[in-house]
N, C-alpha and C positions, 0 to 999 in steps of 0.2 A: 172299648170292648177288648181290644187285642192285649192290650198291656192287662187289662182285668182277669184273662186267662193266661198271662204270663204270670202273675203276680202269685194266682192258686195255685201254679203247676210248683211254680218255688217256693210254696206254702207260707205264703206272706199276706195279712191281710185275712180273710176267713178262716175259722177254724175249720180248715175241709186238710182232714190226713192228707200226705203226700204218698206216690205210691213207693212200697220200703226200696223196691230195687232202681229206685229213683235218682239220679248224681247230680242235677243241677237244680239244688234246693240254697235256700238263705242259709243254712245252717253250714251247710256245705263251704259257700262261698265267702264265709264268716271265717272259718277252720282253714282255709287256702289262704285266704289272706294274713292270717298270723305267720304259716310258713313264710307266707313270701317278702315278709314286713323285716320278719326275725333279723335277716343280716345286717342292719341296718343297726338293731341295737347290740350285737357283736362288736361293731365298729365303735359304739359309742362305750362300750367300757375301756375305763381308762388305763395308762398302761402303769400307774402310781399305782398306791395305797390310800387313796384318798375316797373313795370312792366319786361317782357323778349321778348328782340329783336328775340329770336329763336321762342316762339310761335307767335310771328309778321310775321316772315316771313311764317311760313306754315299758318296764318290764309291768309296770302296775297293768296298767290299761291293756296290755298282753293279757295276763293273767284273767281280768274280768271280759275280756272277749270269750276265753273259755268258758265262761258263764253261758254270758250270752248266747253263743251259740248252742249251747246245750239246753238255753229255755228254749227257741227256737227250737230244736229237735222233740222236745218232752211235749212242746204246744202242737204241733204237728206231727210228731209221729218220725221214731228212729226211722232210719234206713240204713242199709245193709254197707254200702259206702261213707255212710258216717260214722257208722261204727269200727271201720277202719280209719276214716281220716282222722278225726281227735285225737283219737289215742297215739296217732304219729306226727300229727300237731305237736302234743303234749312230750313228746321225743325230740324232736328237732329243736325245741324253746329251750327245754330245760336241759339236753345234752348241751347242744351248742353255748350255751351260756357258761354251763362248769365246765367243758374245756377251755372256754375265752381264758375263763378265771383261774385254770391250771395254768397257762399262760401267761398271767400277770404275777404268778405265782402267790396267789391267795388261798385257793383251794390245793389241797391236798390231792397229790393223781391217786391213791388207792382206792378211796371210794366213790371218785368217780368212776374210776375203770369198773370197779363191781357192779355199779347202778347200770353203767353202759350194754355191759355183758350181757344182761339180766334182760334190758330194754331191746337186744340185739333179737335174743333168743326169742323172748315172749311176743317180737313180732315175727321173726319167721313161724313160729306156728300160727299165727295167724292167717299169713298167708297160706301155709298147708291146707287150715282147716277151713279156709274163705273158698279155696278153691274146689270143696266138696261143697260148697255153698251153707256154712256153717259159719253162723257169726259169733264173735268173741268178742263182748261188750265188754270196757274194762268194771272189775269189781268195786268194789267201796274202797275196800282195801288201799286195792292201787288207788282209787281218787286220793285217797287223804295221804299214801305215799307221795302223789302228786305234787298235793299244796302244801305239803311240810317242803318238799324241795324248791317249789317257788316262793317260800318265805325264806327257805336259806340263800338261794341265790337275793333276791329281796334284800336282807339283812347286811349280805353282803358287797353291793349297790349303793346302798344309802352312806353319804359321809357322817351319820350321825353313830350307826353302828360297826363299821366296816372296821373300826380298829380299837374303839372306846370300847363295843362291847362284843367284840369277837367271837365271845363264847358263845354267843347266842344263836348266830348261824353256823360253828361249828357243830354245837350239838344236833341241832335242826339237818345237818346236812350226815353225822352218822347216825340218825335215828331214821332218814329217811332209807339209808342204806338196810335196815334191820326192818324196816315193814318193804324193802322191793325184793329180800330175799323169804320174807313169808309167804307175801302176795303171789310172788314166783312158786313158791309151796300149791298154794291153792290150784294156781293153774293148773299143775304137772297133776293132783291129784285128780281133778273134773277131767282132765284129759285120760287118766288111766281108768277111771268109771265110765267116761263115753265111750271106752273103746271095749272095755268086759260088757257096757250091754249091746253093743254092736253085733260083738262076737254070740252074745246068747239071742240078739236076733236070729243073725243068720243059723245057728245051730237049731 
């Protein structure tokens, strides 16, 4: 019985919502453990041009954990800590990996610094606006900026594309750069609408 009400509270097992301002959910603990996994396949990119099948496959399995945990949140019900943690899951994977790879010197430092900038900024307003108890779930947008950047890092992994077809995560990697500074558009504009109908509240 006890693990039975541990198992609902972490929204695992019945379809019973968890409650939003909730922290110790599957979804959650799903999302922590990709940060906490992450270093591990930093280390395993190689310092060649060859790329390695082995941090291919954990970046793969990385990659569909973000699924995963996001069924798990849609089957149970966002909360207001998950809508923080992913999205800085999704920062730590996919920074940390294209700086490894500025460092093997594969990727190119300018578009990663821009994506970084971008990823820097668009979480400090998060926190801003977390702190008035306002949640910032990421858009569509940024999703598929997301996964075009874990294909490129991806592409860039694999020794099948990493040098034979280069082109294929380079584009993949300046086109993700061209949807993080739209995405970043989007934001900035919801945030100057949230704050004109604030002001015409209070007024």
């Amino acid at each position: 019985m006890r693990w039975g009400r541990t198992l609902l509270v972490l929204g695992w097992g019945a379809d019973v919502p968890v409650d939003p301002n909730a922290v110790a959910t599957w979804a959650n603990m799903v999302t922590v453990g990709r940060i906490l996994i992450s270093p591990i396949l930093f280390a395993l990119i190689p310092s060649d041009s060859y790329g390695s099948w082995v941090a291919f496959v954990m970046w793969f399995f990385l990659c569909v954990s973000d699924g995963f945990d996001g069924y798990l949140a849609r089957r149970h019900g966002t909360t207001k800590s998950g809508a923080f943690l992913d999205p800085l899951a999704d920062k730590v994977l996919v920074l940390g990996a294209m700086f490894t790879l500025v460092s093997r010197g594969l990727f190119p430092l300018l578009p990663v610094l821009i994506i970084a900038v971008r990823e820097v900024a668009i979480s400090i307003y998060r926190v801003l606006v977390g702190s008035k108890g306002i949640s910032v779930p990421a858009s569509r947008l940024a999703k598929v900026k997301t996964f075009s950047q874990q294909i490129a890092v991806g592409f860039a992994l694999a020794p099948l594309t990493v040098i034979d077809a280069d082109w294929t995560w380079k584009i993949l990697l300046w086109f993700s750069v061209v949807l993080a500074l739209i995405s970043a558009g989007q934001y900035a504009v919801r945030a100057v609408r949230r704050r004109q109908f604030q002001r015409a509240i209070g007024d």
